[in-house]
C-alpha positions in Angstrom: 98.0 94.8 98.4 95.0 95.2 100.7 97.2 98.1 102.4 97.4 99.9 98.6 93.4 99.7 97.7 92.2 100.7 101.3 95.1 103.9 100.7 93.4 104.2 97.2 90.3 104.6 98.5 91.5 107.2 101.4 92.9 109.2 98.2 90.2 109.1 96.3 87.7 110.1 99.8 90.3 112.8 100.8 90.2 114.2 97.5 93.7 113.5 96.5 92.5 111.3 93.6 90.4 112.4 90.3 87.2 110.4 90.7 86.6 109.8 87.1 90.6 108.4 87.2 89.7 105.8 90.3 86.4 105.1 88.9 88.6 103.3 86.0 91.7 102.5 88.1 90.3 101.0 91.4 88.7 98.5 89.5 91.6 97.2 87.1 93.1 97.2 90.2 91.0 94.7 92.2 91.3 92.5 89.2 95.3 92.6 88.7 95.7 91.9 92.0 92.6 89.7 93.5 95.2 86.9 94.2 97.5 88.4 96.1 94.6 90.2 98.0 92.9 86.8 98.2 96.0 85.8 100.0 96.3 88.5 102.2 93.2 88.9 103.6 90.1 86.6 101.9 87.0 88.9 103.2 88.5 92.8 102.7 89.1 91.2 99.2 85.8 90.0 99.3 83.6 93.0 100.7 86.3 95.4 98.4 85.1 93.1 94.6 81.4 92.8 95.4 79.9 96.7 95.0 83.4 98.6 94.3 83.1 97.9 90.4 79.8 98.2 90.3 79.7 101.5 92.1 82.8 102.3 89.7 80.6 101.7 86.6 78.0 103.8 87.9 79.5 107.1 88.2 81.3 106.1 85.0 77.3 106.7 83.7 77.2 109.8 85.2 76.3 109.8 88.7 77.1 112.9 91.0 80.3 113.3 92.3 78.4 113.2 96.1 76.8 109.8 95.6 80.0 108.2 94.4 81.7 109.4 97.3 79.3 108.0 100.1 79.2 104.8 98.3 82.6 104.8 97.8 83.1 105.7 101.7 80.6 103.1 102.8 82.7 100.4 101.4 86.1 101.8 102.8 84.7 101.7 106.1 83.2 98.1 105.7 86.7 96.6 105.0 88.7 98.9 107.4 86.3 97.6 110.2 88.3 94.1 109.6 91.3 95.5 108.9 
């Protein structure tokens, strides 16, 4: 599962995913499947719940398309550092 949301995340950064769509998807996703992320890999799972919904919500409120991506970006490349 910590495979799927780190390709997510590529998708969304390599613009093969509609931002508004993963704004509302990537987070579902973190919550159907914390466990069996938890299980996988404790800290991605981690570093990928504590500012990935919150970043979600915020361009949900209208934040440019630009911020949303660096943010977006500076989480992928936190958790693909310990992948």
């Amino acid at each position: 599962m910590i495979n799927k949301a780190l390709n997510t995340m590529r998708d969304f950064l390599n613009g093969e995913y509609d931002p508004l769509d993963f704004s509302y998807d990537f987070p579902d996703f973190l919550v159907e499947y914390y466990n069996a992320m938890y299980a996988e890999n404790p800290e991605i799972t981690e570093i990928l719940n504590d500012n990935m919904p919150e970043i979600c919500t915020e361009y949900e409120l209208d934040a440019p398309d630009e911020d949303f991506k660096k943010k977006v970006r500076i989480e992928y490349e936190r958790a693909i550092r310990i992948f």
